[in-house]
Rosetta silent file (secondary structure, phi, psi, omega in degrees, C-alpha in Angstrom):
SEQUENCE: XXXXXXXXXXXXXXXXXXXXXXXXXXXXXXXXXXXXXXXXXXXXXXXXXXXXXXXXXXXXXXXXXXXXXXXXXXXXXXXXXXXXXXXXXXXXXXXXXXXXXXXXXXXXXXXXXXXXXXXXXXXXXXXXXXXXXXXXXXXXXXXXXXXXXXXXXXXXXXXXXXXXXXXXXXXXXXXXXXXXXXXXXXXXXXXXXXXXXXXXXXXXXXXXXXXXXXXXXXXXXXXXXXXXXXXXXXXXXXXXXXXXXXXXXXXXXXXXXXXXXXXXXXXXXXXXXXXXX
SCORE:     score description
SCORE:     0.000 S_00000001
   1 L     0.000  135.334 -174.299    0.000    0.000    0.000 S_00000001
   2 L   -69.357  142.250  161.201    1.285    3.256   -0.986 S_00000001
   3 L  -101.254  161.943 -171.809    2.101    5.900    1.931 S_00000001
   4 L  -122.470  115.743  177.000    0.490    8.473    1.939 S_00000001
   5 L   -60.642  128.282 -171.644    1.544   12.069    4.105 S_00000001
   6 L   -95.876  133.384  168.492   -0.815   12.939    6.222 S_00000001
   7 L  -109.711  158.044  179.483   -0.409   16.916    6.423 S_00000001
   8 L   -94.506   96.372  167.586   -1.479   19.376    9.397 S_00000001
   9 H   -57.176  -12.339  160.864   -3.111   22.131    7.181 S_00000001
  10 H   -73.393   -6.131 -175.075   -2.227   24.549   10.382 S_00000001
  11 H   -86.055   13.667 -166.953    1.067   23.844    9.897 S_00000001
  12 L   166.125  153.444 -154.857    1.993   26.150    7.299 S_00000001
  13 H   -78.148  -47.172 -147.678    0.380   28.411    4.534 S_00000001
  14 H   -96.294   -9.956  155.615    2.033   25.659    1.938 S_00000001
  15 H   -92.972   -9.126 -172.262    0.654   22.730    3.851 S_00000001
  16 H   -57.146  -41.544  172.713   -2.684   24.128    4.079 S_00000001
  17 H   -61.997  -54.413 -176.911   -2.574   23.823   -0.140 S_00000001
  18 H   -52.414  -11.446 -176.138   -1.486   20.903   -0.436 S_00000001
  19 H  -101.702  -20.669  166.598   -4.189   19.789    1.886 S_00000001
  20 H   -98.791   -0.671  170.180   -6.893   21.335   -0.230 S_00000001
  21 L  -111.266  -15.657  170.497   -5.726   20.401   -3.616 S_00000001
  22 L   -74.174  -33.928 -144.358   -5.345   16.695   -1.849 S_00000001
  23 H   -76.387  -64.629  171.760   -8.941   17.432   -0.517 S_00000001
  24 H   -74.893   -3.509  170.689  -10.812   18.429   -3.839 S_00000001
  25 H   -60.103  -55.742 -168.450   -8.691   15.966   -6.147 S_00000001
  26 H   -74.490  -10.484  166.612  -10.127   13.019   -4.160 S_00000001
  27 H   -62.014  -48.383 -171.019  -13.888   14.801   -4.228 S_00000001
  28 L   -62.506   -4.865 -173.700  -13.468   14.510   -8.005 S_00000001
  29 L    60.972   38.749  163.514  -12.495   11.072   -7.694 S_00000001
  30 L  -117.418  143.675 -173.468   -9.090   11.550   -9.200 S_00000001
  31 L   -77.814  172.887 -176.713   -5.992   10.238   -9.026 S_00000001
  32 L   -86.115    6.541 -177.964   -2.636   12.483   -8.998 S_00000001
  33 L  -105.558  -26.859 -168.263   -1.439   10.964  -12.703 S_00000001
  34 L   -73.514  -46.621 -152.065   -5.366   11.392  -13.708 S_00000001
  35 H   -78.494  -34.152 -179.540   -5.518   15.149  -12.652 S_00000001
  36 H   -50.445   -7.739 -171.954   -1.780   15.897  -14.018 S_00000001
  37 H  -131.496   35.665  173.616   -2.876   14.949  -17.273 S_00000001
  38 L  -116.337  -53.228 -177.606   -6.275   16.932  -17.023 S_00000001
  39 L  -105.231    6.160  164.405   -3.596   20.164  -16.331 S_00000001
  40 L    98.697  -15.845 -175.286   -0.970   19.292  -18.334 S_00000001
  41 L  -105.841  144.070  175.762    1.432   18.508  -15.573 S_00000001
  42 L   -58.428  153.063 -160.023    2.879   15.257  -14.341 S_00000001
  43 H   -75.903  -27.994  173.056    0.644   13.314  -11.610 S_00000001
  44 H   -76.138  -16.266  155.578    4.193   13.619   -9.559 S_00000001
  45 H   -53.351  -49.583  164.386    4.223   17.220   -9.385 S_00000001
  46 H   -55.146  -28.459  161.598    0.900   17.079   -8.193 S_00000001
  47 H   -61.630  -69.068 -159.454    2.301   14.452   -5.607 S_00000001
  48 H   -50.322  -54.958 -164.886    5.137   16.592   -4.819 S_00000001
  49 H   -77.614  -30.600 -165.730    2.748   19.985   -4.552 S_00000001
  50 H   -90.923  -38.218 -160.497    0.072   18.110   -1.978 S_00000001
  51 L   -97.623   17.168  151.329    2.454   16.802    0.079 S_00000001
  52 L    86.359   25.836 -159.191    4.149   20.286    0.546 S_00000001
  53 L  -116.763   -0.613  162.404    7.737   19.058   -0.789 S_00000001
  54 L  -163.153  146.934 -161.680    7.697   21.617   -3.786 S_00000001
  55 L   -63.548  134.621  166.892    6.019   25.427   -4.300 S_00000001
  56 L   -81.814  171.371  164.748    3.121   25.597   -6.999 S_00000001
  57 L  -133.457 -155.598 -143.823    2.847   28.488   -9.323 S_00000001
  58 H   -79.343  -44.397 -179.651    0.688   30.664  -10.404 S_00000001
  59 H   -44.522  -71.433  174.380    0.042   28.659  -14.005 S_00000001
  60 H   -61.869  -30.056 -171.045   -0.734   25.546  -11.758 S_00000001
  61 H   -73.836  -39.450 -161.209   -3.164   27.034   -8.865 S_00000001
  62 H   -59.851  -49.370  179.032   -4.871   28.794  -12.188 S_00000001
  63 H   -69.985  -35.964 -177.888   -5.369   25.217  -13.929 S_00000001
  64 H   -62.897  -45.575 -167.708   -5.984   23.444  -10.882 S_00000001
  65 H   -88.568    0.833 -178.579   -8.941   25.664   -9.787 S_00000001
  66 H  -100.443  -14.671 -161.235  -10.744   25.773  -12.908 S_00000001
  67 H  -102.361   -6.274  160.895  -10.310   21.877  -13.395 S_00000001
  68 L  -102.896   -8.515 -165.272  -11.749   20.707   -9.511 S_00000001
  69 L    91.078   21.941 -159.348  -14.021   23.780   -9.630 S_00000001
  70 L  -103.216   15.856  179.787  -12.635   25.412   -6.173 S_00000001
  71 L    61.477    8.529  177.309  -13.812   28.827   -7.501 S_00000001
  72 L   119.268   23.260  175.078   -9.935   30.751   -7.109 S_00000001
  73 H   -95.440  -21.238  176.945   -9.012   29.258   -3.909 S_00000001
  74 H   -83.891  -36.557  159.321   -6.026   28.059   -4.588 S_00000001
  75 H   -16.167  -58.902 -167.948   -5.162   30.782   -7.099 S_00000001
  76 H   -60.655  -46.150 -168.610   -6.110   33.432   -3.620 S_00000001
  77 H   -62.936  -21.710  177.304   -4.037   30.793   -1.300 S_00000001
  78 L   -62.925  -59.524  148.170   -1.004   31.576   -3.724 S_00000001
  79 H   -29.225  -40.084  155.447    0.357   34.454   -2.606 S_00000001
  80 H   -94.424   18.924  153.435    0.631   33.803    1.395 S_00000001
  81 H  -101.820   -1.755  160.873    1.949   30.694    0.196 S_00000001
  82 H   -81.804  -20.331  162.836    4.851   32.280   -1.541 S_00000001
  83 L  -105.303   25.918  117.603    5.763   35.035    1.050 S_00000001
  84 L   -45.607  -41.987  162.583    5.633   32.153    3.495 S_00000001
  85 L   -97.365   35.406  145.293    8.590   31.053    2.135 S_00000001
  86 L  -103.440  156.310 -146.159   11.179   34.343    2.645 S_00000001
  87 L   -81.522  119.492  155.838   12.882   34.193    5.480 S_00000001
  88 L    40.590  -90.144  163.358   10.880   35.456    8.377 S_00000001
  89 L   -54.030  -16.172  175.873   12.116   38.857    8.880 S_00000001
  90 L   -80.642  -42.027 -140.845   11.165   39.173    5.011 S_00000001
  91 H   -73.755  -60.269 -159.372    7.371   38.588    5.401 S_00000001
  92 H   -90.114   12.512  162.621    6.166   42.505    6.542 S_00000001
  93 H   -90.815  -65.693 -174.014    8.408   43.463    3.874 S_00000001
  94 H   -31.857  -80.092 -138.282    6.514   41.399    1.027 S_00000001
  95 H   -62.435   -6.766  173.426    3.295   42.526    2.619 S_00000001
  96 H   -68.379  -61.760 -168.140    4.642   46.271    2.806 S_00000001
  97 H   -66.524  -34.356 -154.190    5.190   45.907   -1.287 S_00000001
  98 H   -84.701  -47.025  177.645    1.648   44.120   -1.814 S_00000001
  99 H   -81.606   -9.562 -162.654    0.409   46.886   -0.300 S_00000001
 100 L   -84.468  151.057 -174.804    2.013   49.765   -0.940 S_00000001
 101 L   -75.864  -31.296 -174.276    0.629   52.892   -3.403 S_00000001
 102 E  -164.053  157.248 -172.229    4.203   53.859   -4.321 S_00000001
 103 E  -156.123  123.043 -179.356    7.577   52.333   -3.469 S_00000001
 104 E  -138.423  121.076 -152.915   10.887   53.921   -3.753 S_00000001
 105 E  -118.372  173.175 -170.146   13.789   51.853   -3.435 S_00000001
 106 E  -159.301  120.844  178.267   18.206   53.300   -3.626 S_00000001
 107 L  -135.277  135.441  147.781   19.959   49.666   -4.288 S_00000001
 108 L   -62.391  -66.836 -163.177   23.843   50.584   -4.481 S_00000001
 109 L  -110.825   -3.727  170.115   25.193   47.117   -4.962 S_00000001
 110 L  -150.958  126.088   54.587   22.367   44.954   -6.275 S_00000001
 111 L   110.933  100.621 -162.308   19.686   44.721   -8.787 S_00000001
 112 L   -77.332  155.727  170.249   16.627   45.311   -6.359 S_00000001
 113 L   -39.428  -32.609  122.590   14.380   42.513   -5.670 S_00000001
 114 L     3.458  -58.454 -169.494   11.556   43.587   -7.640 S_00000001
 115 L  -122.856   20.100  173.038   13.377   43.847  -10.870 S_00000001
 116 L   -92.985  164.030 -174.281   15.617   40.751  -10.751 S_00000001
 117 L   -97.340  165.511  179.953   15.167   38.144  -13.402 S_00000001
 118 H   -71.428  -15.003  150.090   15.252   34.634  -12.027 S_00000001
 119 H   -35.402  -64.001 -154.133   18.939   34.051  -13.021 S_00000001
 120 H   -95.153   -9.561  167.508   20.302   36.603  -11.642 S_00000001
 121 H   -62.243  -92.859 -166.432   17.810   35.738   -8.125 S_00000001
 122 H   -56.431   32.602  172.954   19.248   32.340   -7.830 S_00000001
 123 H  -118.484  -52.523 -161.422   23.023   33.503   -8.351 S_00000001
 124 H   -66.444  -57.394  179.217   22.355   36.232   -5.371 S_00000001
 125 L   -48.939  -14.182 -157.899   20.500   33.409   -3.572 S_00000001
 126 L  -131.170   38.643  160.978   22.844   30.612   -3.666 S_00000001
 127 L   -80.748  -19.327  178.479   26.084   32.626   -2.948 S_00000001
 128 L  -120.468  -27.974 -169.468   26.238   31.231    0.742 S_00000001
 129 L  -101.026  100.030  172.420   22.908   28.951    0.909 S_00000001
 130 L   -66.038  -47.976 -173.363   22.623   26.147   -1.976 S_00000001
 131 L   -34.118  121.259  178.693   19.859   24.664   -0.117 S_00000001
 132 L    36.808   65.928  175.532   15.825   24.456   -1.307 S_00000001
 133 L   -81.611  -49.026 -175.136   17.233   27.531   -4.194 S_00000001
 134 H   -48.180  -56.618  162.132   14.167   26.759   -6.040 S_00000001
 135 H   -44.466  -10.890 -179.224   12.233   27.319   -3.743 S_00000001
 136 H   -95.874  -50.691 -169.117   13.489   30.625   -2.712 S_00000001
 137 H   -42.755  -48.464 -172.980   14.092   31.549   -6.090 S_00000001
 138 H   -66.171  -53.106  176.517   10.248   31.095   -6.670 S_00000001
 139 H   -42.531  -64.122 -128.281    9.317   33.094   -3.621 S_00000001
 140 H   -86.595  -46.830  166.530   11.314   35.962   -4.501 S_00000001
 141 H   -26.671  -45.211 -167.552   10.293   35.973   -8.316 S_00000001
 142 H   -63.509  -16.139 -166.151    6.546   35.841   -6.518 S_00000001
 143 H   -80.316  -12.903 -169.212    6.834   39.144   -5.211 S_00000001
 144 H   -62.826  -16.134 -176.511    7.254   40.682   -8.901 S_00000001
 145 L   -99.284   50.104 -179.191    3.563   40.238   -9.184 S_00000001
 146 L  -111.122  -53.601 -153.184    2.361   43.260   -7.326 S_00000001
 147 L   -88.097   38.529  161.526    3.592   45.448  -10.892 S_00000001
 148 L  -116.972  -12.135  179.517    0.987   42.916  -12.770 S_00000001
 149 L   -49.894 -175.695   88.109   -1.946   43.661  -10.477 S_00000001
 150 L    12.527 -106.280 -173.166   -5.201   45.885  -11.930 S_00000001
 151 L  -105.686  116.285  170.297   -3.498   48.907  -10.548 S_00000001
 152 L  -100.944 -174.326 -171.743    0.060   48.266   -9.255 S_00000001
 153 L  -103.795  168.844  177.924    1.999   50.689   -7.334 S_00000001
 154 E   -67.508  108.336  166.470    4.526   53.217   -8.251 S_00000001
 155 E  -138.752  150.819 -132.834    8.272   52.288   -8.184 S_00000001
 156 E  -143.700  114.647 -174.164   10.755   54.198   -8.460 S_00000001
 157 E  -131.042  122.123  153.975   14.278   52.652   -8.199 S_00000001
 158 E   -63.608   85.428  171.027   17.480   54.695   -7.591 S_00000001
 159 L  -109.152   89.389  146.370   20.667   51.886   -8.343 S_00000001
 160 L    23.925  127.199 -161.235   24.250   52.485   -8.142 S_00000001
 161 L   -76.930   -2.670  152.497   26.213   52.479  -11.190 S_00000001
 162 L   -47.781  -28.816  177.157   28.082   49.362   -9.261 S_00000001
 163 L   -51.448  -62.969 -150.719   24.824   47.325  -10.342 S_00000001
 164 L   -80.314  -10.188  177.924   25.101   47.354  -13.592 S_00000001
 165 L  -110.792   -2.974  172.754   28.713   46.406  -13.807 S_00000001
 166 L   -71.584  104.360  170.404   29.227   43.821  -10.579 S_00000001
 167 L   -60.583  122.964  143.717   28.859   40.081  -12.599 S_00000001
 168 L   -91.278  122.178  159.250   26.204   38.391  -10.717 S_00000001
 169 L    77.854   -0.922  177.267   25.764   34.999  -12.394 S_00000001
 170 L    94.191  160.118  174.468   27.979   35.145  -15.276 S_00000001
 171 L   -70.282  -36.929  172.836   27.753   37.312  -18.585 S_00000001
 172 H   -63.176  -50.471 -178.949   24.523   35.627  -20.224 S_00000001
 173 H   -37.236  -20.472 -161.568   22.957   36.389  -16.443 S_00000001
 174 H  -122.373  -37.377  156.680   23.523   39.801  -16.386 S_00000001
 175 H   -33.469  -71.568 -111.418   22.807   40.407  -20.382 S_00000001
 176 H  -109.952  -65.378  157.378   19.750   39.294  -19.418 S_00000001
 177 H   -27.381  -67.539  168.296   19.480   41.086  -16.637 S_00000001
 178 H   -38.821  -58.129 -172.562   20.206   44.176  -18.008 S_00000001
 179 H   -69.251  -16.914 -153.818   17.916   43.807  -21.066 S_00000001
 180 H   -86.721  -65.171 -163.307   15.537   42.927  -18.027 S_00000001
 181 L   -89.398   -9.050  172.458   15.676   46.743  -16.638 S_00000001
 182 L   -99.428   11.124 -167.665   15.040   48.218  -20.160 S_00000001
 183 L   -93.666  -34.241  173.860   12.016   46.313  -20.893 S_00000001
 184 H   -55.494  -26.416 -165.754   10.475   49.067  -17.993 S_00000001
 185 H   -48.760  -37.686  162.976   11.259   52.071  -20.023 S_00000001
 186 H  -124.095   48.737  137.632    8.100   52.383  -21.219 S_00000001
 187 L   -24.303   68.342 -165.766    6.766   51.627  -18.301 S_00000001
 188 L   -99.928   29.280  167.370    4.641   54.615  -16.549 S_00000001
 189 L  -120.864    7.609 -175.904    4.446   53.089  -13.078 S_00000001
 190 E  -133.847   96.775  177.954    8.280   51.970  -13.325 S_00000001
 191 E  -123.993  150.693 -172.595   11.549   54.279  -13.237 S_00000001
 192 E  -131.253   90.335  152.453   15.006   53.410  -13.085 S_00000001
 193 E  -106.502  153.345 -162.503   17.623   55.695  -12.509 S_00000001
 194 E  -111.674  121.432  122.531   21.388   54.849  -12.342 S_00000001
 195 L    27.652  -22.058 -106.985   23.665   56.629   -9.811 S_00000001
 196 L   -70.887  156.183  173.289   26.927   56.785  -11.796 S_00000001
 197 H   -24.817  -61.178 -159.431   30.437   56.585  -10.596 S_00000001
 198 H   -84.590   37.790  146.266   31.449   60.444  -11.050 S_00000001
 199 H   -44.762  -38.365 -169.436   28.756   61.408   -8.740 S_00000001
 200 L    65.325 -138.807 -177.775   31.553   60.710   -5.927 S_00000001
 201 L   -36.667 -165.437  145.108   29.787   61.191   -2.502 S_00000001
 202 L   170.620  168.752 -161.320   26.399   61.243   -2.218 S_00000001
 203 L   -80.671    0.483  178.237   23.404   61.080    0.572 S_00000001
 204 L  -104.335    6.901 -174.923   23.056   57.153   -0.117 S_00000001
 205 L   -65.339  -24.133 -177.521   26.606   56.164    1.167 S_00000001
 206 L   -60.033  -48.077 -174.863   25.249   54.747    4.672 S_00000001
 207 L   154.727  175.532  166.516   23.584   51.786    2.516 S_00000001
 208 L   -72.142  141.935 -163.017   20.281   50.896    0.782 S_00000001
 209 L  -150.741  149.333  171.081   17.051   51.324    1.865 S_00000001
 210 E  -123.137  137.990 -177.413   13.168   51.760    1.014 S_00000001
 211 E  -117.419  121.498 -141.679   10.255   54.011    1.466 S_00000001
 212 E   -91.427   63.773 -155.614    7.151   52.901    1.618 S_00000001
 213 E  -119.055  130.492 -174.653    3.859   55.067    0.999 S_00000001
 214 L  -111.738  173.586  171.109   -0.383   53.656    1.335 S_00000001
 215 L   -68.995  -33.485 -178.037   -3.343   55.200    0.364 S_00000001
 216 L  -139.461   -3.398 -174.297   -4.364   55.473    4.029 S_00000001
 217 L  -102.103 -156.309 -166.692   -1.956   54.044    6.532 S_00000001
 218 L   -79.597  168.077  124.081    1.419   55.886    7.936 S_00000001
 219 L   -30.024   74.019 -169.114    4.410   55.892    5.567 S_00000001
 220 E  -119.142  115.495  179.136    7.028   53.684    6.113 S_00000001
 221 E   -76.504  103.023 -175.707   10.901   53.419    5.522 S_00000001
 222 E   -79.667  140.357  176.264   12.627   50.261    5.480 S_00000001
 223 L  -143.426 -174.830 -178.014   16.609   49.165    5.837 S_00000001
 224 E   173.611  147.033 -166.485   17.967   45.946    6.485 S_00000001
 225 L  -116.607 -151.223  176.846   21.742   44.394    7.556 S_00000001
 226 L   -44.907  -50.317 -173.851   22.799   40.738    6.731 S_00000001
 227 L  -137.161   44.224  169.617   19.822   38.639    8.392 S_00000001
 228 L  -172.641 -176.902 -149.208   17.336   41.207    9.479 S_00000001
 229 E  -138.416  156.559 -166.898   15.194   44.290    8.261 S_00000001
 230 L  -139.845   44.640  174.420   14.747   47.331   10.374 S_00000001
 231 L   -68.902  131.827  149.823   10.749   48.950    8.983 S_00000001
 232 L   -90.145  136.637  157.334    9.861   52.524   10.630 S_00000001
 233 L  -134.496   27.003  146.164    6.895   54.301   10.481 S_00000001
 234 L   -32.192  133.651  172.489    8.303   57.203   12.696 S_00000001
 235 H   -75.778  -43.073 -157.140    7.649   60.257   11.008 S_00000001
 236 H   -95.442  -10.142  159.871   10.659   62.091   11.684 S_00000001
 237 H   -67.489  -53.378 -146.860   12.929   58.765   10.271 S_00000001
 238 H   -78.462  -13.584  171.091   11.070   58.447    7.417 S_00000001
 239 H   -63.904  -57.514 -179.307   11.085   62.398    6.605 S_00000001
 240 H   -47.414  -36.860 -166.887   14.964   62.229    7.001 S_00000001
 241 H   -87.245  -35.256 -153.732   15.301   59.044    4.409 S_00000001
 242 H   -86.810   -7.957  160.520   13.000   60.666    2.247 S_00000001
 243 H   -75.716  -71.579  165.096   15.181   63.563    1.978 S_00000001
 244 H   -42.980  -42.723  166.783   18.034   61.614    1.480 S_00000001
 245 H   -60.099  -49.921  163.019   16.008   60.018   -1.519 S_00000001
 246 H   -67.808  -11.642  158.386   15.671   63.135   -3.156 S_00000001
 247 H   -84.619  -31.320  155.653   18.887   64.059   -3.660 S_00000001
 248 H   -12.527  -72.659  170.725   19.253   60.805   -5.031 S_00000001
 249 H   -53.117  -44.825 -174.038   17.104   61.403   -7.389 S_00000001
 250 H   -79.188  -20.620  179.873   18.343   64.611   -8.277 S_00000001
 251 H   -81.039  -28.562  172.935   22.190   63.203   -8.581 S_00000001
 252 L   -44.893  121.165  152.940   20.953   60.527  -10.737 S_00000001
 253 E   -16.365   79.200 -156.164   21.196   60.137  -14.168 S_00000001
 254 L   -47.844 -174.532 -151.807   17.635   60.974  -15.540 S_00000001
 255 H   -69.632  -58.218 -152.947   15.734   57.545  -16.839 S_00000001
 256 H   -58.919  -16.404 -179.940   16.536   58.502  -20.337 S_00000001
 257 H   -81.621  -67.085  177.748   20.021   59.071  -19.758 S_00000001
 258 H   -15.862  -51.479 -165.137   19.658   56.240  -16.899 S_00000001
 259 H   -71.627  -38.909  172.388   18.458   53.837  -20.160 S_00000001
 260 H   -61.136  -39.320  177.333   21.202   54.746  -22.258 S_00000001
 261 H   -63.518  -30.424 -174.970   24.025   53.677  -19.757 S_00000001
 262 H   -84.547  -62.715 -169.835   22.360   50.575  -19.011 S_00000001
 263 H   -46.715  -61.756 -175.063   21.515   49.830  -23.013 S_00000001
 264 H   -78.159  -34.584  176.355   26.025   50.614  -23.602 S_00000001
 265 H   -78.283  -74.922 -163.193   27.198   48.703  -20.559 S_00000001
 266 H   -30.185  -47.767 -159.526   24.755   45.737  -21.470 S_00000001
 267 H   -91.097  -39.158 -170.426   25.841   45.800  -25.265 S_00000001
 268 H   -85.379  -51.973 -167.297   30.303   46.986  -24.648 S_00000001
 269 H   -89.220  -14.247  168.867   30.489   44.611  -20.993 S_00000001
 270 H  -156.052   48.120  149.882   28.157   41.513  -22.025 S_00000001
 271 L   -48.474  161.114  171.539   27.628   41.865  -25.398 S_00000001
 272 H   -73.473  -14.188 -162.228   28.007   38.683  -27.846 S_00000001
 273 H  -105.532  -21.651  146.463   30.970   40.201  -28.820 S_00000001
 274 H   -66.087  -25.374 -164.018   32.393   40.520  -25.361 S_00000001
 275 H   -85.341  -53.568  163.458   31.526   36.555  -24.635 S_00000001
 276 L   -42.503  -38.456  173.443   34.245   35.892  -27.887 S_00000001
 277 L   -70.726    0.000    0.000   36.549   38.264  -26.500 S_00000001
C-alpha cells in the first residue's frame, strides 16, 4: 500500500494547499497521474505539490482551480503561500510591497528585488545557501507580481552604477538582466535611474534602503543588515530618508540618460561580442 503524508493544514500556509488540492482531487475522484494529465502537468508534481515538498505556481493554482471547480481558492491561497517562504524577517516586507501605493527603493550594490530576473535571483540566492534555491528563487520571483496587479503601485528605483557592472551569475545572467531593466522604459508606473560613478559622494553612502507610501496608513521606511530588516513608520525617520532620496534622485542620471548607460554597458560589458573576447 502506498504511503500516503498525512499533512497538518495549520502547519503552514504551503501545507494548508497541499491539503486542499489533496482534498478536492479526491472529491473529483481523481488520481494524482489522472488530474496531471487533465492540467498538463505530471501526476508527480501534483504528488510533490500536496504533500508540501515543492512550491506551486501561479500557471498551476490557475489550472488546478478551474479543473476541480474550487472557484480561485487556490489561485487566492497563492500568494501567502509564496511570502511564506522568505525568510521570516522578510514577510512585513513582502506585505509592505503588496500593499504599498508607491515604493521607492536606492539599491547601491544589487539589482533590487523587484526587478531581478530569475537568473540573476538564484546567483544572489545561492552565494552562501545552496539549499531548497528553487524554492526561494520562486518566492522571490513571486513578489514581482504586485507590478501585474489591476493597478500596481509606483516604483521608483534609484541603483548604483556598481549594479550594472558587478557580474552576478555570469555574462549571459547579467545580459539578461540588463535587457531585463530596459524592458520598464516604457513603463509609466516603473523608473530606473542609475547613480553613476562620477557622482563621488552622495546622501546614499550609509547603505540601501526603502520608502514605503499607502493610500491610508502611515508611511514607512525600510533598511535591512545581513539577516534582518529594520521597517519605521516614525515620522521624523522616514522624513529624514525621504530627503536623502531626493537628492538621489536629483544626482541621478535621468531615466533617459539612466536607459542609455544601461543599453552601452549591457551591449560593450556583455555583449556577444564581449563573450568571444
Amino acid at each position: 500500500m502506498t504511503h500516503i503524508n498525512v499533512l497538518d493544514p495549520s502547519a503552514s500556509p504551503l501545507d494548508y494547499y497541499g491539503y486542499e488540492l489533496r482534498r478536492y482531487r479526491e472529491a473529483a475522484e481523481l488520481t494524482q497521474k489522472q488530474l496531471g494529465a487533465v492540467i498538463n502537468y505530471t501526476g508527480s508534481l501534483v504528488g510533490q505539490i500536496e504533500t508540501a515538498r515543492k512550491l506551486p505556481t501561479a500557471e498551476f493554482s490557475e489550472r488546478v482551480d478551474v479543473a476541480l471547480g474550487t472557484g480561485g481558492l487556490l489561485t487566492r491561497l497563492l500568494g501567502l503561500v509564496l511570502r511564506s517562504q522568505l525568510p521570516a524577517w522578510f514577510q512585513q516586507v513582502a506585505e509592505l510591497e503588496a500593499r504599498a501605493s508607491e515604493i521607492y527603493v536606492f539599491q547601491p550594490q544589487l539589482v533590487h528585488g523587484l526587478l531581478q530576473t530569475e537568473g540573476y535571483a538564484r546567483a544572489v540566492l545561492g552565494v552562501v545557501d545552496q539549499s531548497d534555491l528553487d524554492n526561494r528563487t520562486a518566492a522571490r520571483m513571486a513578489r514581482q507580481r504586485i507590478l501585474e496587479k489591476e493597478k500596481p503601485p509606483v516604483l521608483w528605483a534609484v541603483l548604483g552604477e556598481t549594479v550594472l557592472r558587478q557580474e552576478i551569475g555570469g555574462t549571459e545572467v547579467m545580459r539578461n538582466q540588463l535587457a531585463h531593466l530596459l524592458s520598464f522604459e516604457s513603463n509609466s508606473r516603473v523608473h530606473i535611474q542609475v547613480l553613476p560613478f562620477k557622482v563621488g559622494a552622495h546622501a546614499g553612502l550609509p547603505g540601501s534602503f526603502d520608502l514605503f507610501r499607502f493610500a491610508s496608513d502611515p508611511a514607512i521606511v525600510y533598511s535591512e543588515g545581513y539577516e534582518a530588516g529594520h521597517p519605521s513608520a516614525n515620522p521624523d525617520e522616514f522624513g529624514a530618508r525621504s530627503l536623502r532620496y531626493d537628492h538621489l534622485q536629483a544626482a541621478a542620471l535621468s531615466i533617459q540618460d539612466s536607459a542609455e548607460l544601461i543599453r552601452r554597458t549591457m551591449e560593450e560589458r556583455y555583449g556577444e561580442q564581449h563573450e568571444v573576447a
